[in-house]
ZABA-424838 format. One record per residue (C-alpha): z, y, x. Coordinates in Angstrom, 2 decimals. Layout:
<sites>
<zz=Z&yy=Y&xx=X> $
...
</sites>
This chain:
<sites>
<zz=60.55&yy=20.02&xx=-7.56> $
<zz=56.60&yy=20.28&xx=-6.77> $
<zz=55.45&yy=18.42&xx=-4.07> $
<zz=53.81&yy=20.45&xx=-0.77> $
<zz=50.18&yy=19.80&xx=-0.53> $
<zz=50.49&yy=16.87&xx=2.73> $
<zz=52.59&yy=15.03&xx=0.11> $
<zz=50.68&yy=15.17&xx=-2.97> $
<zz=47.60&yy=13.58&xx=-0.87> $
<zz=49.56&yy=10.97&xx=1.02> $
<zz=50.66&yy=10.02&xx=-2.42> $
<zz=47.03&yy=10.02&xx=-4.06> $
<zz=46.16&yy=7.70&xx=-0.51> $
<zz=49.12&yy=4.90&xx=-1.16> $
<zz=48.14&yy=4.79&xx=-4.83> $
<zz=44.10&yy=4.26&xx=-4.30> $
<zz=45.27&yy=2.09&xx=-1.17> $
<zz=47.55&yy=-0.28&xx=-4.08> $
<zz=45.52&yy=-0.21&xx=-6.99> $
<zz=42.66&yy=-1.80&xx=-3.86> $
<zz=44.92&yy=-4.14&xx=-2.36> $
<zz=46.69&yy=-7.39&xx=-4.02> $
<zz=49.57&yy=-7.25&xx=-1.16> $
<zz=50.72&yy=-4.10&xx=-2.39> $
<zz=54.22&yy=-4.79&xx=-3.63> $
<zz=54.35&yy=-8.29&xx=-1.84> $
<zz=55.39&yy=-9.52&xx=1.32> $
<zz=52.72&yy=-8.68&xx=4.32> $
<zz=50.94&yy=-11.76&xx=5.17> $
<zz=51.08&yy=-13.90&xx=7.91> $
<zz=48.78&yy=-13.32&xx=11.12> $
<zz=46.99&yy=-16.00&xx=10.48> $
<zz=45.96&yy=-15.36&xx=7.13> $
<zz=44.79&yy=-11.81&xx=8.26> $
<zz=42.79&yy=-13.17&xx=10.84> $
<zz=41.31&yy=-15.79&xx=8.68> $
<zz=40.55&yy=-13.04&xx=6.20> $
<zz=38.99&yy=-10.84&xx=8.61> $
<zz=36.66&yy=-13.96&xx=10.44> $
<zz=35.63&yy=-14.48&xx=6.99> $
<zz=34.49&yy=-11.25&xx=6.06> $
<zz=32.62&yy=-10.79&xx=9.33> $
<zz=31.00&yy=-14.45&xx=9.31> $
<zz=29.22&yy=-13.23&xx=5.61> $
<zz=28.89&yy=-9.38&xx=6.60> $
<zz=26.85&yy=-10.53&xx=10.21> $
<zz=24.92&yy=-13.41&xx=8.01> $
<zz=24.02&yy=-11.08&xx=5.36> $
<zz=23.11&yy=-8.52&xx=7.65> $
<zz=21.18&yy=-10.45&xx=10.20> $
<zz=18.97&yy=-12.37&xx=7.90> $
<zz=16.61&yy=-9.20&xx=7.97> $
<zz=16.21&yy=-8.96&xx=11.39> $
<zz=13.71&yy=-11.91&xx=11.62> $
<zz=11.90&yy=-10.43&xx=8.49> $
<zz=11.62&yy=-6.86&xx=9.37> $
<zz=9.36&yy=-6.61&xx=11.86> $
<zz=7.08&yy=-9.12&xx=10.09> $
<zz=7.44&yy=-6.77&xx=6.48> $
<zz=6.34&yy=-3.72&xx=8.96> $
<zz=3.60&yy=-5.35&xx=10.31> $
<zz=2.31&yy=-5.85&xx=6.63> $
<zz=3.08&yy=-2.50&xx=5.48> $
<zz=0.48&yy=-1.23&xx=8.36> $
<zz=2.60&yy=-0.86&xx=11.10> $
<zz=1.45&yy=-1.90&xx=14.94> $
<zz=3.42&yy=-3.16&xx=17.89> $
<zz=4.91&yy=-0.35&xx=19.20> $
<zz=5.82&yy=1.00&xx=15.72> $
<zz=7.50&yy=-1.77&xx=14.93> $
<zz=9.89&yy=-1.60&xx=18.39> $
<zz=10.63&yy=2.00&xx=17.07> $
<zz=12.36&yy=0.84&xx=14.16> $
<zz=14.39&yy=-1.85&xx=15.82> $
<zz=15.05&yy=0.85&xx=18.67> $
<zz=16.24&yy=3.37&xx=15.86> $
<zz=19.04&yy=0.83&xx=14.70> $
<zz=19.87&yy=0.40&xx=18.65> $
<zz=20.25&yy=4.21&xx=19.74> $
<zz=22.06&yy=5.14&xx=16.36> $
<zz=24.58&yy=2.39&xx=16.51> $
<zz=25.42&yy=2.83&xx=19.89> $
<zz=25.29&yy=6.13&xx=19.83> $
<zz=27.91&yy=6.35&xx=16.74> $
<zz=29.70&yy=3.47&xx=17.40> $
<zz=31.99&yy=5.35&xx=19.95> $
<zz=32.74&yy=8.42&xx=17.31> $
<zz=32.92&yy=6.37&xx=14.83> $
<zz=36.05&yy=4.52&xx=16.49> $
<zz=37.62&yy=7.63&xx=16.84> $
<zz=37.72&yy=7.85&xx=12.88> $
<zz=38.92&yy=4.37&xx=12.15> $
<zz=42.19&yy=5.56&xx=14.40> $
<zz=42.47&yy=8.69&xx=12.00> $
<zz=41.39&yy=7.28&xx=8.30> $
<zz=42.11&yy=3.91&xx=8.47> $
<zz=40.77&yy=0.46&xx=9.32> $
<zz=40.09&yy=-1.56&xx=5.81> $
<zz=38.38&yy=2.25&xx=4.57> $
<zz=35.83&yy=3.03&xx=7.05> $
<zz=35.11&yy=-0.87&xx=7.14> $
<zz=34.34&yy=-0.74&xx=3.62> $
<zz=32.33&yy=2.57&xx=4.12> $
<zz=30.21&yy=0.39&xx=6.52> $
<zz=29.69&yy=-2.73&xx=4.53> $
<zz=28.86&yy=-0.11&xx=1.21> $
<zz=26.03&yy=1.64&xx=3.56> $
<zz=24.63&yy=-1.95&xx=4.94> $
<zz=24.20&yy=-3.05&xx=1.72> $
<zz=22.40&yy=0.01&xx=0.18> $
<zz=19.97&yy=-0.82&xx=3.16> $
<zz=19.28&yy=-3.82&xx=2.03> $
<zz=18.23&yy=-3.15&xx=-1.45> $
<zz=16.74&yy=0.07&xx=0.13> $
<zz=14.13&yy=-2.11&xx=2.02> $
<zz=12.66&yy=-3.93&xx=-1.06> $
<zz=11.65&yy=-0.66&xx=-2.57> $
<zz=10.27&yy=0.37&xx=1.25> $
<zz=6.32&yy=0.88&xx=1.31> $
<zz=5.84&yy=2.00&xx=4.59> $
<zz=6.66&yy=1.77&xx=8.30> $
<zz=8.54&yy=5.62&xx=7.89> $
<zz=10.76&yy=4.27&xx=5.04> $
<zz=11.94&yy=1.57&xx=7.27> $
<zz=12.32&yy=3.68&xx=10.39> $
<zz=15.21&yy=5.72&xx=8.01> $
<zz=16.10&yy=2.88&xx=6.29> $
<zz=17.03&yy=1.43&xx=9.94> $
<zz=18.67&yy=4.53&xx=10.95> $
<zz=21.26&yy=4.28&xx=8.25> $
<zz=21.56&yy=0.28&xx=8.99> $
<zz=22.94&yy=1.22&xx=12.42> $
<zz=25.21&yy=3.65&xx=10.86> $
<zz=26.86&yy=1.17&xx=8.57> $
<zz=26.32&yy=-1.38&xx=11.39> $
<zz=28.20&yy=0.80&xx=13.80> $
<zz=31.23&yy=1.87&xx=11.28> $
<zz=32.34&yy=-1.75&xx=10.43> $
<zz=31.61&yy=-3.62&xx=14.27> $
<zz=33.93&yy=-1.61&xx=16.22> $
<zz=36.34&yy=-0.99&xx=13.37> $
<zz=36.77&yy=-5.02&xx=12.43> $
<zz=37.73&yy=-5.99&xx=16.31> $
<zz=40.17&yy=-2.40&xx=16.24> $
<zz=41.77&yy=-4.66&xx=13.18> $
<zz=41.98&yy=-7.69&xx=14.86> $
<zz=43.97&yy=-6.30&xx=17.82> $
<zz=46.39&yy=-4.26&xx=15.25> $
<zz=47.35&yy=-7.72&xx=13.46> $
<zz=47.34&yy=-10.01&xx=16.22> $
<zz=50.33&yy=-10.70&xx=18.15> $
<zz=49.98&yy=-9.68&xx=22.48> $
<zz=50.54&yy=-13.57&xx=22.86> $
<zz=47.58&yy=-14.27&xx=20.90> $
<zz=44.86&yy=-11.99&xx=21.46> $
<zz=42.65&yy=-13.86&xx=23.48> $
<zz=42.43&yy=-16.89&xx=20.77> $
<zz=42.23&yy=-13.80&xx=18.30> $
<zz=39.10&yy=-12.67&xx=19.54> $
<zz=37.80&yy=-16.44&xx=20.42> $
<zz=38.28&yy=-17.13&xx=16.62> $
<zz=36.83&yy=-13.59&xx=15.72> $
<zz=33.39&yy=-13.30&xx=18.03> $
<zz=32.83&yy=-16.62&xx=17.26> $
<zz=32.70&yy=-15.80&xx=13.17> $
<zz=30.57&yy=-13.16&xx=14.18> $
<zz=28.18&yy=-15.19&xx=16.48> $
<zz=27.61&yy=-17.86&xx=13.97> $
<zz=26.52&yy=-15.09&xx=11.39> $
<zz=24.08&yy=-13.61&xx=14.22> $
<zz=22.64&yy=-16.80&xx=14.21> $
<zz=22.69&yy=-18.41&xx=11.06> $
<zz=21.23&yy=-15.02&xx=9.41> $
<zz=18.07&yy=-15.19&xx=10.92> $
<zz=17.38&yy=-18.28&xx=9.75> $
<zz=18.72&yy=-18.57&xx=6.39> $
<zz=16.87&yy=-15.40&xx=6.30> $
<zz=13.32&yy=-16.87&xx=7.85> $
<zz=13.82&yy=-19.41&xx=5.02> $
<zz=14.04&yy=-17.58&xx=2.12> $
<zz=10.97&yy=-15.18&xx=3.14> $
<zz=9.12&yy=-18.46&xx=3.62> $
<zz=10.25&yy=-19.49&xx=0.22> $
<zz=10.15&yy=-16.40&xx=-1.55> $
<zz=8.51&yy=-13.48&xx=-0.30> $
<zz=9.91&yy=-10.40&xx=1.83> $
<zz=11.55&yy=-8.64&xx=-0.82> $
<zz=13.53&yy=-11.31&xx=-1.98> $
<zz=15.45&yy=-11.39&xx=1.72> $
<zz=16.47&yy=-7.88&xx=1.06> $
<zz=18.00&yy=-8.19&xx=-2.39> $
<zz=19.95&yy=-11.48&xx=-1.16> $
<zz=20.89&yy=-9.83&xx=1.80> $
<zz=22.40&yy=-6.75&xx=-0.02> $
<zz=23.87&yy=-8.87&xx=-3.30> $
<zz=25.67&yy=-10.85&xx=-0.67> $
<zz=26.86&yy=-7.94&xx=1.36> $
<zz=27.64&yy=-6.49&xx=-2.07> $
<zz=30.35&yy=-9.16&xx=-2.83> $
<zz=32.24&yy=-8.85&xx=0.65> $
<zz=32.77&yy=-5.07&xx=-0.32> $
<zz=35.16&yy=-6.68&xx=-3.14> $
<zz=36.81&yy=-9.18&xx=-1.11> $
<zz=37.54&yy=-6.63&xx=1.87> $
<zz=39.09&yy=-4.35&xx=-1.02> $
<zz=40.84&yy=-6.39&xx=-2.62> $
<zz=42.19&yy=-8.55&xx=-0.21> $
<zz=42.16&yy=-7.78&xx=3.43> $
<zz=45.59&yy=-6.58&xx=4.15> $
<zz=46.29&yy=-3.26&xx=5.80> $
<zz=47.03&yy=-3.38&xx=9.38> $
<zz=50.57&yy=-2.65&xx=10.25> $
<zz=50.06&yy=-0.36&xx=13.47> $
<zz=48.53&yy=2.37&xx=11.44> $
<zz=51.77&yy=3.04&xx=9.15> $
<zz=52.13&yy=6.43&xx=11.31> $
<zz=53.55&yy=9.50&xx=10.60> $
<zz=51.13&yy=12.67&xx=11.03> $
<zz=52.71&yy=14.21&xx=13.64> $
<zz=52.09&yy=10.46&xx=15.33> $
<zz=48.31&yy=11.49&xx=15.69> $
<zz=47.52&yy=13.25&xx=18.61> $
<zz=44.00&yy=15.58&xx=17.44> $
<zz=41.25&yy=14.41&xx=18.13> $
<zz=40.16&yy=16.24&xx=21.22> $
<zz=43.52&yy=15.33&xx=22.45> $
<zz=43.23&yy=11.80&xx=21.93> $
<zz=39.09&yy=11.25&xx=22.78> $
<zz=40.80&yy=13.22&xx=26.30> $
<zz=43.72&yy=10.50&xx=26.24> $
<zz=40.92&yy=7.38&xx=26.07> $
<zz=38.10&yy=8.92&xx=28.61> $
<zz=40.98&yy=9.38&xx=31.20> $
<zz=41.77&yy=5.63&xx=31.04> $
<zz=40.30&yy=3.82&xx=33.95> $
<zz=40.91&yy=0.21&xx=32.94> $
<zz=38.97&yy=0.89&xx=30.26> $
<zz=35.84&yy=2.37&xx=31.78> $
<zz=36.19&yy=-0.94&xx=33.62> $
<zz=36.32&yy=-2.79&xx=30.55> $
<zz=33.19&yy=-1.01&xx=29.60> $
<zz=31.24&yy=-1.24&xx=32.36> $
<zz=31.51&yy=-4.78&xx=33.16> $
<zz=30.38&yy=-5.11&xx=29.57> $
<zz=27.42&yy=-2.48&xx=29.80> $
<zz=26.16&yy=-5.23&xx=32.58> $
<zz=26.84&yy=-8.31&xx=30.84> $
<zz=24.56&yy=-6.81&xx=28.13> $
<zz=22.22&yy=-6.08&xx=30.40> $
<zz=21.72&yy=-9.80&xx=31.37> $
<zz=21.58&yy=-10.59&xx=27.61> $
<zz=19.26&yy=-8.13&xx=26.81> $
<zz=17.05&yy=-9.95&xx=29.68> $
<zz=17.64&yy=-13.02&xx=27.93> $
<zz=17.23&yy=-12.08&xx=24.37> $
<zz=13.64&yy=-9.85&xx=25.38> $
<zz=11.90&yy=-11.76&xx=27.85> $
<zz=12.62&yy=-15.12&xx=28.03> $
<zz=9.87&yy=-15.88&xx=25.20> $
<zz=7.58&yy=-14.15&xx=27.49> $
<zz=8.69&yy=-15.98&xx=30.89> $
<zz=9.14&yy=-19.61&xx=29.40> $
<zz=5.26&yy=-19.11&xx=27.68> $
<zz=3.86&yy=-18.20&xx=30.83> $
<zz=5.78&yy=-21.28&xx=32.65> $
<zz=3.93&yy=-23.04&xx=29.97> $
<zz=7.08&yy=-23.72&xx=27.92> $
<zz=6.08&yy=-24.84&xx=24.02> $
<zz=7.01&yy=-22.37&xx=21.52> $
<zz=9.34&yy=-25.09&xx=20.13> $
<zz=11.19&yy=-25.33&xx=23.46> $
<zz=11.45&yy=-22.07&xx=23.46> $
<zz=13.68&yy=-21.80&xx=20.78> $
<zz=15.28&yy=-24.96&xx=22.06> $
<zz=16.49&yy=-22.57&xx=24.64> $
<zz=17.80&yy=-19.81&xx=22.47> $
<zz=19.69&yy=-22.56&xx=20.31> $
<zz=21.50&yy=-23.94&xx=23.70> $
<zz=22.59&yy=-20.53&xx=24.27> $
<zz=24.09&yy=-19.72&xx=21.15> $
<zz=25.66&yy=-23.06&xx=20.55> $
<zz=27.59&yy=-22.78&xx=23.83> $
<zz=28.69&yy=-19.31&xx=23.58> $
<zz=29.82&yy=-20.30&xx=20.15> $
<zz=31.61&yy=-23.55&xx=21.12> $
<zz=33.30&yy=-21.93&xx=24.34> $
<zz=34.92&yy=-19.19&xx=22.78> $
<zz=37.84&yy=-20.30&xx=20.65> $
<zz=38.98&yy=-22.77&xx=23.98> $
<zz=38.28&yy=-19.69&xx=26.48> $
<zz=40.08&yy=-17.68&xx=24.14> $
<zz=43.21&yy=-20.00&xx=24.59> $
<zz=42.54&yy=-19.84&xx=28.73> $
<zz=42.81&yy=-15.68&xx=27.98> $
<zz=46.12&yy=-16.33&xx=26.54> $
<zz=48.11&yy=-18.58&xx=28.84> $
<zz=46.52&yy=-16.91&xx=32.32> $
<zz=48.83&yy=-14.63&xx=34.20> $
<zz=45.64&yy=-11.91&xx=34.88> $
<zz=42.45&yy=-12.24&xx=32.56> $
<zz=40.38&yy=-9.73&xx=35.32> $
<zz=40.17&yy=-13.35&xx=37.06> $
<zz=38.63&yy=-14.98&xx=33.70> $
<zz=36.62&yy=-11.55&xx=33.40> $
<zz=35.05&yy=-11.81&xx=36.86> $
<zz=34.86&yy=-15.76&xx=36.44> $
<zz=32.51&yy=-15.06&xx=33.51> $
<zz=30.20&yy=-12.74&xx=35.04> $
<zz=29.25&yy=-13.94&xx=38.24> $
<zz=28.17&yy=-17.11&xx=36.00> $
<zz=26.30&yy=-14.94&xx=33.86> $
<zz=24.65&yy=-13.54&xx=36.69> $
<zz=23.84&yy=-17.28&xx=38.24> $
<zz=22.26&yy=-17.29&xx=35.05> $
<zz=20.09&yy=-14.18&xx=35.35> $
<zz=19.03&yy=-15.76&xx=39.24> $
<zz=18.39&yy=-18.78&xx=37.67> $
<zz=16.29&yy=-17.77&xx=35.25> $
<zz=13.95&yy=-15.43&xx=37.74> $
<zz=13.47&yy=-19.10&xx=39.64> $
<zz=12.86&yy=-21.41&xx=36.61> $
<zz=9.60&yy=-23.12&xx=36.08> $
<zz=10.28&yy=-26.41&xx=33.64> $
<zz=11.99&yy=-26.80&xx=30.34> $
<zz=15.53&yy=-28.34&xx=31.69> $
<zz=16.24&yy=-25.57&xx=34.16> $
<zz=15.66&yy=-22.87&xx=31.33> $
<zz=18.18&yy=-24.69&xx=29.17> $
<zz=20.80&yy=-25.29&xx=32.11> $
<zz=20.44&yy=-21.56&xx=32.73> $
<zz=21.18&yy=-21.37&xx=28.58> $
<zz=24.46&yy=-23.04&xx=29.02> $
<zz=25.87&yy=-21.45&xx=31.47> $
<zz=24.59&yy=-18.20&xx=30.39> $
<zz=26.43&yy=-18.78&xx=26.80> $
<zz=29.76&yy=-19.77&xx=29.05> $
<zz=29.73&yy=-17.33&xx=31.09> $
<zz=29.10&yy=-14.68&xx=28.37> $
<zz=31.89&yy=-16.54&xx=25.92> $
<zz=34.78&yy=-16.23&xx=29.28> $
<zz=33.73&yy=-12.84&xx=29.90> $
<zz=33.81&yy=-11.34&xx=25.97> $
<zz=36.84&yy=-12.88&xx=24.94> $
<zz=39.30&yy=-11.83&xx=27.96> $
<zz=37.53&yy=-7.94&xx=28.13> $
<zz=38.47&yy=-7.62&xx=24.35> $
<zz=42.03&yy=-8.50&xx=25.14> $
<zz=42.35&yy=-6.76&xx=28.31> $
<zz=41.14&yy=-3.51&xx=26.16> $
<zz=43.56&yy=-3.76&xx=23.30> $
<zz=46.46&yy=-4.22&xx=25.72> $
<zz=45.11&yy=-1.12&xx=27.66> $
<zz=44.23&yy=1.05&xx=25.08> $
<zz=47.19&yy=3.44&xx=23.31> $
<zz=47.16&yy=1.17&xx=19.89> $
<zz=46.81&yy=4.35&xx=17.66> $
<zz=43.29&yy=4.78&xx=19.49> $
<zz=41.95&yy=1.40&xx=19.69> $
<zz=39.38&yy=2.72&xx=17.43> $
<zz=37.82&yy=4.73&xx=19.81> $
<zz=38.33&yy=2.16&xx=22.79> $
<zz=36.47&yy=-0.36&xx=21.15> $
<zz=33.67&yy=1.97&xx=19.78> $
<zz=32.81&yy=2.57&xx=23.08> $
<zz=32.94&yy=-0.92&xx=23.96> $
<zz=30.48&yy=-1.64&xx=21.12> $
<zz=28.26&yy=1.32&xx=22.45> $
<zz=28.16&yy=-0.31&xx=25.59> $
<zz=26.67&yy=-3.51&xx=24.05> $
<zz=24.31&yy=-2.26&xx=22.31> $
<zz=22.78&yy=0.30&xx=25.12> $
<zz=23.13&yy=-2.72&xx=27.48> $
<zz=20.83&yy=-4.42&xx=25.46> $
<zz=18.28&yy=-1.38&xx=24.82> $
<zz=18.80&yy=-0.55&xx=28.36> $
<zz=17.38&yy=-3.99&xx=29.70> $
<zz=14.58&yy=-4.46&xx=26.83> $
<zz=13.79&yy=-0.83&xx=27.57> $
<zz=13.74&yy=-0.71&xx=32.16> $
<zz=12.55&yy=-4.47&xx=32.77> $
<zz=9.32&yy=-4.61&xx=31.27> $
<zz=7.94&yy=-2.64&xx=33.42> $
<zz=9.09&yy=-4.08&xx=36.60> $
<zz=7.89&yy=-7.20&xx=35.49> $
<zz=4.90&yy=-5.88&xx=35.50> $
<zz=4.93&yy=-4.82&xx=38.84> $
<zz=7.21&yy=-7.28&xx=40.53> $
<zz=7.11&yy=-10.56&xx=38.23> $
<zz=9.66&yy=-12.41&xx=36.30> $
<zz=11.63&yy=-13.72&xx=39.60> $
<zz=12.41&yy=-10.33&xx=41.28> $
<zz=13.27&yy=-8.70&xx=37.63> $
<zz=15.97&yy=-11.70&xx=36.26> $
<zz=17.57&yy=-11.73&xx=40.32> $
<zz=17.68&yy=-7.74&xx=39.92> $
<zz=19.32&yy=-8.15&xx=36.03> $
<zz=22.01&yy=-10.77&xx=38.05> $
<zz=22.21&yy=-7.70&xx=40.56> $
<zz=23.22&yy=-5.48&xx=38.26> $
<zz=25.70&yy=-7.70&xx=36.61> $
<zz=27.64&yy=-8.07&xx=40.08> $
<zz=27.66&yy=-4.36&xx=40.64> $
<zz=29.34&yy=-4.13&xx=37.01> $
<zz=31.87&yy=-6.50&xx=38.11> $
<zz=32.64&yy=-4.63&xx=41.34> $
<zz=33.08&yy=-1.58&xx=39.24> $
<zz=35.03&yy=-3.39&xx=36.75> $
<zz=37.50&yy=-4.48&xx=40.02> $
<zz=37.80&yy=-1.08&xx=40.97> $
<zz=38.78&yy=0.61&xx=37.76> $
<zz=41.12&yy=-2.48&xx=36.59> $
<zz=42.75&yy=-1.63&xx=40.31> $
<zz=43.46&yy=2.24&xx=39.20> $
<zz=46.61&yy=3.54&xx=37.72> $
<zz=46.29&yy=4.35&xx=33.87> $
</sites>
């Protein structure tokens, strides 16, 4: 009897999923194990990836291009990955997790070769456009995989152990990356960025298991006007999303002008990066124990709002700092604040989201990071300009408070 059609290329999708997967046949692994596999991947993917973002602007600026040129290309890899990182969501719910992630980490690393063949600033303004596509088809796809294998008990020390993978690749990329262009040349950053990004394609294919949520039936998925509809309508999750758009906002401060505000307080250049070190060590370190708080708490919106209003303190503190130790007390608590918030909002959205569109919920969680950040580097400079560092960081805190007050109203509306 001849198969219909459906059948023929469900069968042709278990067959390329087996002959790609070394649990096929064998008992699913343990949740552990799948989170250790995916922390893994995204440790080396975010370290591979982010050792050209040090070297980039530098390779422009040698290639011909000036200042504002070179913030083009970085804003190019902003506006497309937020921009597709919300669409892009919506796919992982309809082709699957461990393909599109693979998809993303195949495009990333065809960047990366792409950019030692690059001879000017044009080749690396497309170059960057396609990074933030592959950038923006693995982010919000890995933490939609995290959520699918990780138990309702253990989602907050899920995503403690997972951001914090990811963090330490933000930050030890850049300098492994710094390193090797000081070493060896520009070009020689690209290839090792792309050779290494290269070999995670065959470890995510071969071994990252399949998440179980996805085994559904085709009448299971709603279409996909139907269920972007379904998402958009839930209010919880706008909450989620704003409170995060905000929190960016303050990090985007942080990340853009500090340099600026520390060298005019007379700060070394040695210091300053002093600061950014304190920052990312605590947000590291305060993760995986926050993410533990997330999990025996009765209501993470009070570990949510706990987080920003430090964050904000933060942002205040900043607009009012004038010597080294208050910048890197600000640094602290900005990284603790930041590590409270994060890990309970990407609980609270997997428990709010319909699990066959978690995709979609956390692409537009992603978008909202990254527009929170372009947002800030984007508005603030110019009201420095007008009204100095002090009003612009207590306006950033501002902002983060209305977030949370937003954030309390949505969490506060039915589904």
């Amino acid at each position: 009897m001849r198969a219909r059609p459906g059948e023929e290329n469900s069968a042709v999708k278990r067959s390329f999923g087996a002959f790609f997967n070394v649990w096929a046949g064998r008992p699913t692994p343990s949740f552990a194990v799948s989170l250790f596999l995916a922390c893994t991947l995204t440790f080396g993917f975010y370290t591979a990836s982010y050792m050209r973002i040090p070297v980039v602007p530098l390779y422009a600026k040698s290639l011909g291009a000036d200042t504002a040129t070179v913030g083009w290309i970085n804003s190019v890899f902003f506006l497309t990955a937020g921009c597709l990182s919300l669409p892009v969501g919506l796919l992982s719910d309809r082709w699957g997790r461990k393909r599109l992630a693979f998809w993303g980490v195949l495009v990333v690393s065809l960047t990366s070769f792409a950019l030692a063949w690059a001879r000017t600033p044009g080749h690396l303004m497309a170059i960057y456009f396609f990074f933030g596509i592959g950038l923006s088809a693995y982010g919000p796809t890995m933490m939609s995989y995290v959520a699918d294998i990780s138990p309702l008990t253990h989602l907050g020390r899920s995503y403690g152990w997972y951001t914090t993978s990811l963090y330490v690749g933000m930050s030890v990329g850049p300098a492994i990356g710094a390193w090797i262009a000081e070493r060896f040349g520009f070009q020689d950053v690209f290839v090792a960025s792309g050779v290494v990004t290269a070999g995670l394609l065959f470890v995510l294919a071969l071994f990252l298991p399949p998440p179980p949520s996805l085994e559904l039936k085709p009448g299971e998925k709603p279409p996909l006007r139907h269920a972007a509809a379904e998402v958009l309508r839930c209010r919880p999750l706008w909450g989620c999303w704003l409170v995060t758009l905000g929190l960016c906002f303050g990090l985007g401060m942080f990340v853009t002008f500090i340099p600026l505000h520390a060298r005019q307080s007379s700060i070394p250049i040695a210091s300053i990066g002093l600061i950014f070190m304190v920052q990312g060590i605590s947000n590291a370190l305060f993760r995986i124990p926050f993410g533990h708080w997330s999990d025996r708490t009765a209501d993470r919106r009070r570990l949510v709002a706990l987080g920003t209003v430090g964050t904000a303190a933060a942002m205040a503190g900043f607009g009012a700092s004038g010597v080294l130790w208050h910048f890197l007390l600000c640094a602290a608590l900005l990284g603790a604040g930041l590590a409270l918030a994060f890990t309970s909002i990407g609980a609270l959205i997997a428990v709010v989201a319909d699990p066959r569109l978690r995709g979609l919920a956390m692409g537009g969680y992603n978008t909202s990071i990254y527009f929170g950040i372009m947002a800030a580097s984007a508005a603030m400079g110019t009201v420095i300009a007008s009204k100095g560092y002090f009003f612009a960081f207590a306006a950033s805190g501002g902002l983060t408070v209305v977030s949370l007050v937003l954030f309390a109203a949505f969490m506060r509306s039915p589904r």
